[in-house]
C-alpha positions as CSV (number, residue, x, y, z in Angstrom):
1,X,-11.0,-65.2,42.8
2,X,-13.7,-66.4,40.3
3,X,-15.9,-68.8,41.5
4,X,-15.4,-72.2,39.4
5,X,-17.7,-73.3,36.5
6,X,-21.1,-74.4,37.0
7,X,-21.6,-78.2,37.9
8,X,-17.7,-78.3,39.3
9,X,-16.9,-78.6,42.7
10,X,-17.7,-81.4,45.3
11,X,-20.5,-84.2,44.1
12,X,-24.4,-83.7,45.0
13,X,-23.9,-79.8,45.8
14,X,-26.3,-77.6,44.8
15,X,-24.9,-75.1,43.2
16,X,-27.2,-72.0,42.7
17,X,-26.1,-68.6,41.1
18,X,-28.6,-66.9,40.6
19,X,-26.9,-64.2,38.1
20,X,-26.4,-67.2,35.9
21,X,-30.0,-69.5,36.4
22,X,-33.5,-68.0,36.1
23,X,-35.5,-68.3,39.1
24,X,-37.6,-71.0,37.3
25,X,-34.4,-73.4,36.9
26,X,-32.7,-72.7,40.0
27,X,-36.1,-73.8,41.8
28,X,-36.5,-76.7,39.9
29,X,-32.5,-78.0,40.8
30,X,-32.7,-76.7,44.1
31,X,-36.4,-78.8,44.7
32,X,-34.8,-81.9,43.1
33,X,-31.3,-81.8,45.0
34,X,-33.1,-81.2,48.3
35,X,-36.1,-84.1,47.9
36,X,-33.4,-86.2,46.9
37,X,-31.0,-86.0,50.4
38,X,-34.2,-85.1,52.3
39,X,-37.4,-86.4,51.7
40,X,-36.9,-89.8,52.3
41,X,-36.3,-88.1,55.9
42,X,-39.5,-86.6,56.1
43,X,-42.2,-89.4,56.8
44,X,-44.2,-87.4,58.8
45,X,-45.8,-83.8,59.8
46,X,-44.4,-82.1,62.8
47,X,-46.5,-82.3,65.8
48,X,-49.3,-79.9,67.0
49,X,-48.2,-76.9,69.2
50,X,-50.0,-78.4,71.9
51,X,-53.3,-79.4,73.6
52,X,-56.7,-77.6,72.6
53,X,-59.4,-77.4,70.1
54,X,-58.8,-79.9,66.6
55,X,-59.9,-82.8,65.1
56,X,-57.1,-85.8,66.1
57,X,-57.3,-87.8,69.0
58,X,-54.1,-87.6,71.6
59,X,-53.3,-89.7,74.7
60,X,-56.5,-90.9,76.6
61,X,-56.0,-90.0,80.5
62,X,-58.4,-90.5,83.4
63,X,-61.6,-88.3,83.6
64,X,-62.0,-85.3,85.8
65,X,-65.3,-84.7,87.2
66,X,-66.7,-81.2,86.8
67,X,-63.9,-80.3,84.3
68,X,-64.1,-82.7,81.3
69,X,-66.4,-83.0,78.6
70,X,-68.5,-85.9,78.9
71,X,-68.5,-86.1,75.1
72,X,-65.0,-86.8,74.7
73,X,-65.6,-90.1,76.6
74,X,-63.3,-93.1,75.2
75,X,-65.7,-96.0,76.1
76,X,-62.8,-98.4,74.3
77,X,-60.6,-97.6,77.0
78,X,-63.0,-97.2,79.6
79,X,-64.3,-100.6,79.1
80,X,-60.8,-101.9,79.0
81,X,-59.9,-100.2,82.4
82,X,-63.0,-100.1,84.0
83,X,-62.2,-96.4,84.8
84,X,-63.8,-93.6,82.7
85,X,-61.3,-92.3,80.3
86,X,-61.4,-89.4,78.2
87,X,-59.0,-88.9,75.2
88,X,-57.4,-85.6,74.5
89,X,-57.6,-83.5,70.7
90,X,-54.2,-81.9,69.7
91,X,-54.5,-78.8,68.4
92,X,-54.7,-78.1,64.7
93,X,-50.8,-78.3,63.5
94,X,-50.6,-75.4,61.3
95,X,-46.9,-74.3,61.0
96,X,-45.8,-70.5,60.4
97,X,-41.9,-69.8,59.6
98,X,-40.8,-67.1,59.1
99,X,-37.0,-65.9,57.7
100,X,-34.9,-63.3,58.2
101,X,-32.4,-63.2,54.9
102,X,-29.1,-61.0,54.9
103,X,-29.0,-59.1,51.3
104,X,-26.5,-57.0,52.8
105,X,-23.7,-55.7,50.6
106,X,-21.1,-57.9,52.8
107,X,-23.1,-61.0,51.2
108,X,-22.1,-60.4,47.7
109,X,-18.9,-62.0,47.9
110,X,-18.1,-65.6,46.7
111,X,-14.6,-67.0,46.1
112,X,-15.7,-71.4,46.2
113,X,-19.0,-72.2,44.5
114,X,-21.3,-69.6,45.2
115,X,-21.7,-66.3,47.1
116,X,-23.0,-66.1,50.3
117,X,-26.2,-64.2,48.7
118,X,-26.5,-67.0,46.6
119,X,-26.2,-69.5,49.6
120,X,-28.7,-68.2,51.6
121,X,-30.9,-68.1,49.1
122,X,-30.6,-71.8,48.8
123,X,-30.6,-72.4,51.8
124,X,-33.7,-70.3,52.5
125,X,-35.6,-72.2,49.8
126,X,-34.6,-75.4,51.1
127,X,-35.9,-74.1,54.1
128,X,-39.0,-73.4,52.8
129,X,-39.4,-76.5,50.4
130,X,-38.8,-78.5,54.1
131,X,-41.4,-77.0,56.4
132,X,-44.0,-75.3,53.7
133,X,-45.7,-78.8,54.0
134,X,-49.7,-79.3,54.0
135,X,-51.2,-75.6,55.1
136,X,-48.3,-74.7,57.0
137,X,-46.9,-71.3,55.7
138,X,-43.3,-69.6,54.9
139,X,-42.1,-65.8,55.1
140,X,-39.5,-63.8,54.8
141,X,-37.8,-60.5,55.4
142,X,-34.9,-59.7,53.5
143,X,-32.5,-57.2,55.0
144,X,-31.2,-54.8,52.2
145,X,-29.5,-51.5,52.0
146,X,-32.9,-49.8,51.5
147,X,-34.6,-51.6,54.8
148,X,-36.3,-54.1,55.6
149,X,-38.5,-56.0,52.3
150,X,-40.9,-58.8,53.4
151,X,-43.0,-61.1,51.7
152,X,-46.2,-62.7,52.9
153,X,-46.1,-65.9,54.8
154,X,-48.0,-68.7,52.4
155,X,-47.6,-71.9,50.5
156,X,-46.6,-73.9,47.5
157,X,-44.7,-73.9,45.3
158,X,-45.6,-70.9,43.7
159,X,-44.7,-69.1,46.6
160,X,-41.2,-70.5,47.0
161,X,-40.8,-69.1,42.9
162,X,-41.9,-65.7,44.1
163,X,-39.6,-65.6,46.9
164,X,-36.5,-67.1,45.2
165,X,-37.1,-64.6,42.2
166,X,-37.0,-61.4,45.3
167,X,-34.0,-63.1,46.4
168,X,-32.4,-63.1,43.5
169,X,-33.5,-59.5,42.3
170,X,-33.0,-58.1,45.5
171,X,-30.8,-54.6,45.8
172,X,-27.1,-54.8,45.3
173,X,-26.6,-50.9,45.0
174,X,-24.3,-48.4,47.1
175,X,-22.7,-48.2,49.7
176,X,-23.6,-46.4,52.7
177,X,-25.1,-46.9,56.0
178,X,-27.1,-50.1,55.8
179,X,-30.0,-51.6,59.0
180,X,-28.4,-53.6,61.0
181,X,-29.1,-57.1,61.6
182,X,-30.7,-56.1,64.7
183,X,-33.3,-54.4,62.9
184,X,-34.0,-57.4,61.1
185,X,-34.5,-59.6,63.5
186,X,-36.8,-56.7,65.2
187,X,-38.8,-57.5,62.4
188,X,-39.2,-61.0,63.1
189,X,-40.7,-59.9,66.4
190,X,-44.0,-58.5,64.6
191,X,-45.2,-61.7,64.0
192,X,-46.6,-62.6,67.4
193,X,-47.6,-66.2,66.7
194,X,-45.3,-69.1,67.7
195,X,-43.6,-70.9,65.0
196,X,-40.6,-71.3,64.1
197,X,-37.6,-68.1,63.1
198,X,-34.9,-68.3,60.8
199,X,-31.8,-66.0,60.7
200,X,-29.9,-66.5,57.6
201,X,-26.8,-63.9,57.4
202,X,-23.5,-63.6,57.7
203,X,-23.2,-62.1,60.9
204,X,-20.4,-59.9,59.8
205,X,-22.1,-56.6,61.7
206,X,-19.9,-54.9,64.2
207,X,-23.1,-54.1,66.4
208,X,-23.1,-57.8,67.7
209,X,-24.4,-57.2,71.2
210,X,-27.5,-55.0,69.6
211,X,-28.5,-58.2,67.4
212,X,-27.4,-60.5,70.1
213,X,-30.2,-58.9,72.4
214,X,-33.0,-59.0,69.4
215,X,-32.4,-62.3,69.3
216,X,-32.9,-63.1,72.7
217,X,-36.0,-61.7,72.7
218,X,-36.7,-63.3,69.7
219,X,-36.1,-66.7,71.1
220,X,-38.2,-66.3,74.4
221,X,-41.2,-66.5,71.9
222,X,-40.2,-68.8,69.4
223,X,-37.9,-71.5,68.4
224,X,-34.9,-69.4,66.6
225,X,-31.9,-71.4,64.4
226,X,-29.4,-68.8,62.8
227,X,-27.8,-70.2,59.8
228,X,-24.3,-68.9,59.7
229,X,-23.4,-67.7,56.0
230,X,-19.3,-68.2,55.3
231,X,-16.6,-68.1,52.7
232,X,-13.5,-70.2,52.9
233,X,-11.5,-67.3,52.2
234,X,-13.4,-64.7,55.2
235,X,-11.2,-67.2,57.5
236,X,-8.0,-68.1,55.7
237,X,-5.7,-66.0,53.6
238,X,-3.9,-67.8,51.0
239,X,-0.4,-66.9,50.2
240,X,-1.0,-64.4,46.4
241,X,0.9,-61.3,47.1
242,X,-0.4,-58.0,47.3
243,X,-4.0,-58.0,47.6
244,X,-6.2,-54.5,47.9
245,X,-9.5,-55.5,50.0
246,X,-12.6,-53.8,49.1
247,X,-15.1,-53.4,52.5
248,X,-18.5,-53.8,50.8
249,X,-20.2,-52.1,53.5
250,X,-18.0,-48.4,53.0
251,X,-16.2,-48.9,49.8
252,X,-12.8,-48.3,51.5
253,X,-9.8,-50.2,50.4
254,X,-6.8,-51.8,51.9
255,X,-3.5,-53.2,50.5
256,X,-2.8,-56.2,52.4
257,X,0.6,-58.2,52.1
258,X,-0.6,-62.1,51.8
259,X,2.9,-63.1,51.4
260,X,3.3,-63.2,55.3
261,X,3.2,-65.6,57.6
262,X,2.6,-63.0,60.4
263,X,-0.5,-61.1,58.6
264,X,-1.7,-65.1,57.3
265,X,-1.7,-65.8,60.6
266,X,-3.4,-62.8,62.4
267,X,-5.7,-63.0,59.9
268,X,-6.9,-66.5,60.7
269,X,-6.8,-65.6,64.8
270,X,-8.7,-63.1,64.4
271,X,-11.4,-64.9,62.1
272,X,-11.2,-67.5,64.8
273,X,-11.8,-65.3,67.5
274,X,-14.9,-63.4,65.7
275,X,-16.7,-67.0,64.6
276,X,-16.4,-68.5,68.3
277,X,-17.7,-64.9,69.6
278,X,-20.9,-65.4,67.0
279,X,-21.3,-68.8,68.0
280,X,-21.1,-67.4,71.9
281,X,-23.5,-65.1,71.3
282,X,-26.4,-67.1,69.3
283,X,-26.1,-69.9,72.1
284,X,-26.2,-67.1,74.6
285,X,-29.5,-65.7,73.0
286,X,-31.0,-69.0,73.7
287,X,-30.8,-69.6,69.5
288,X,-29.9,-72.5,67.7
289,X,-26.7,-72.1,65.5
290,X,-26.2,-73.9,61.8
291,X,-23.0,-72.9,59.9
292,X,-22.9,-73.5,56.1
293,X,-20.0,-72.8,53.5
294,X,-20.1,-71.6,50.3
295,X,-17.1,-74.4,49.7
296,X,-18.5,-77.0,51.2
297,X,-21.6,-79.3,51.0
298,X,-24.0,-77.2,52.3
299,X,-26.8,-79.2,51.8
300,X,-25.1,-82.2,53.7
301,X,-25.1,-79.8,57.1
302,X,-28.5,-78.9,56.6
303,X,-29.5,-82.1,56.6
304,X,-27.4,-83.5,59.6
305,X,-29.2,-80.7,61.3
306,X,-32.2,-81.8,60.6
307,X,-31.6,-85.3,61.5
308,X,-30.1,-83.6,64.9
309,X,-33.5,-82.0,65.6
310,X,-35.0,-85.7,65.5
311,X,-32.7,-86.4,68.1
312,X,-32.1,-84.0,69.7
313,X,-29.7,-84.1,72.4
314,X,-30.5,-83.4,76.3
315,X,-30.5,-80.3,77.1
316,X,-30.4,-79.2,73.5
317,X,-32.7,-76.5,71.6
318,X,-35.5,-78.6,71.5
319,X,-35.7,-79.7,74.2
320,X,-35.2,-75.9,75.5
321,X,-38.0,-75.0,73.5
322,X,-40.5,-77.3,74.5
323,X,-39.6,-76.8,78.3
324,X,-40.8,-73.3,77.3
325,X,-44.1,-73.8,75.7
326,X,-42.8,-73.2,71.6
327,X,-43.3,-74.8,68.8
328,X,-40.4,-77.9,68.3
329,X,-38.2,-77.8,65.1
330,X,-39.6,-81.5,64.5
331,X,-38.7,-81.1,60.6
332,X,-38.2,-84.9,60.9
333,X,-40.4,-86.2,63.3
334,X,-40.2,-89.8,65.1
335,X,-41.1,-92.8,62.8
336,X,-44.2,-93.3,65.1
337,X,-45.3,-90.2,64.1
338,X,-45.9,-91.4,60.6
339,X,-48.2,-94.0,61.3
């Protein structure tokens, strides 16, 4: 099925091919579409990682003989109290994010608005346009049939131009025997200091417990969200006929009769059964999980999970995260924070 034209579709969704747009336009509509639904959002910086060496002033607590620095002294507070006070520094809030982006041949398949290789490279951007604030930096790693490609982790808006322009001209070739996503998310791993881990793919690889246990490893470092990549059509078979299906990964083919209710209906248990098994296994990796459609307002999710992560329910990734020592998600911080 051919995707509809350009601009149709639901209202507000960004709609990014990037066969059709040069990099240079689709940064520009993505940039608009995303300050428009999010930076009204964003009133302030996330928080520091934690305590230690910087320039602002934190929480002012009682002093500790023998282990404080006299010069960090709040004589405010102390005179207020009439106990000696000192007040802590948080540490400088640099922010490094880093993205692992499926350019796998399973992603170049669309049948609503967009491929999914289009998706993720929205979403990626938007990503990036989100936390590349101030000096805080963005990478990526793209996962392509020829390896694993990476780009440096820096700012601006340049940068996010660069990296939508490698998306975009990233390897569609072949068939064969493509890195799995474990591999990718191995990648991630390299990058030893804590931020914050994106995993933008699919998940259609069979090896699931493989990247199910690179995540995990992933996440005891650093605060991890996949962002799930679908199709309306990868879970629902509409009634057309005959339909040959092409498997991007090996070429083969298979004629498959649409026309009944049995196969229609096996088709959606078992797309059922493989989604709720990647969901299992991203919560069970200690990851956070974001699905977007290529049918549906995409940009609408990412933003209610961003609202989510300012609050952020018990128990929840955040929470997780910080009980753990990394780096919170905080895209949207409290309004206190902005003042």
């Amino acid at each position: 099925m051919s995707r509809p034209p350009l601009g149709t579709g639901p209202p507000n969704v960004p709609v990014v091919p990037l066969r059709e747009l040069s990099p240079e336009v689709a940064l520009s509509r993505l940039e608009l579409s995303v300050g428009r639904r999010i930076d009204g959002l964003l009133s302030g910086d996330h928080p520091g990682f934690g305590l230690g060496p910087g320039s602002e002033l934190a929480e002012a607590r009682l002093y500790q003989r023998g282990q404080d620095d006299v010069r960090r002294i709040d004589w405010n507070v102390t005179a207020r109290t009439g106990e000696v006070h000192v007040r802590d520094l948080v540490a400088d809030r640099e922010l490094t994010t880093w993205a692992l982006v499926d350019a796998t041949a399973s992603m170049d398949f669309g049948t609503a608005l967009m491929e999914k290789r289009d998706l993720a490279a929205a979403v990626t951007i938007a990503l990036a346009y989100v936390t590349n604030r101030g000096a805080d930096q963005f990478g990526v790693h793209l996962l392509t049939t020829d390896g694993v490609l990476s780009w440096p982790h820096r700012s601006g808006r340049t940068h996010r131009l660069m990296m939508l322009r490698g998306l975009a001209e990233a390897p569609r070739k072949g068939y064969g025997d493509p890195p799995g996503l474990a591999t990718g998310v191995e990648s991630l791993a390299r990058h030893r200091r804590r931020g914050l881990r994106f995993v933008v793919s699919d998940l259609l690889d069979p090896q699931r417990d493989e990247w199910a246990r690179a995540l995990h490893g992933l996440a005891l470092a650093h605060r991890v969200i996949v962002v799930e990549v679908i199709d309306p059509r990868e879970l629902d078979l509409p009634d057309i006929g005959v339909v040959t299906f092409l498997d991007p990964e090996t070429g083969s083919t298979h004629d498959v009769d649409t026309s009944s209710r049995k196969v229609r209906r096996r088709f959606a248990a078992a797309a059922r059964e493989e989604r709720a098994a990647n969901a299992a296994a991203v919560r069970g990796a200690g990851a956070e999980h974001l699905v977007v459609s290529t049918g549906d307002d995409w940009l609408r999710a990412l933003v209610r999970f961003v609202v989510g992560a300012r609050h952020p329910s018990p128990g929840g990734g955040a929470r997780r995260a910080a009980a753990a020592g990394r780096p919170s998600l905080a895209l949207v911080p409290p309004p206190e924070a902005s003042r």
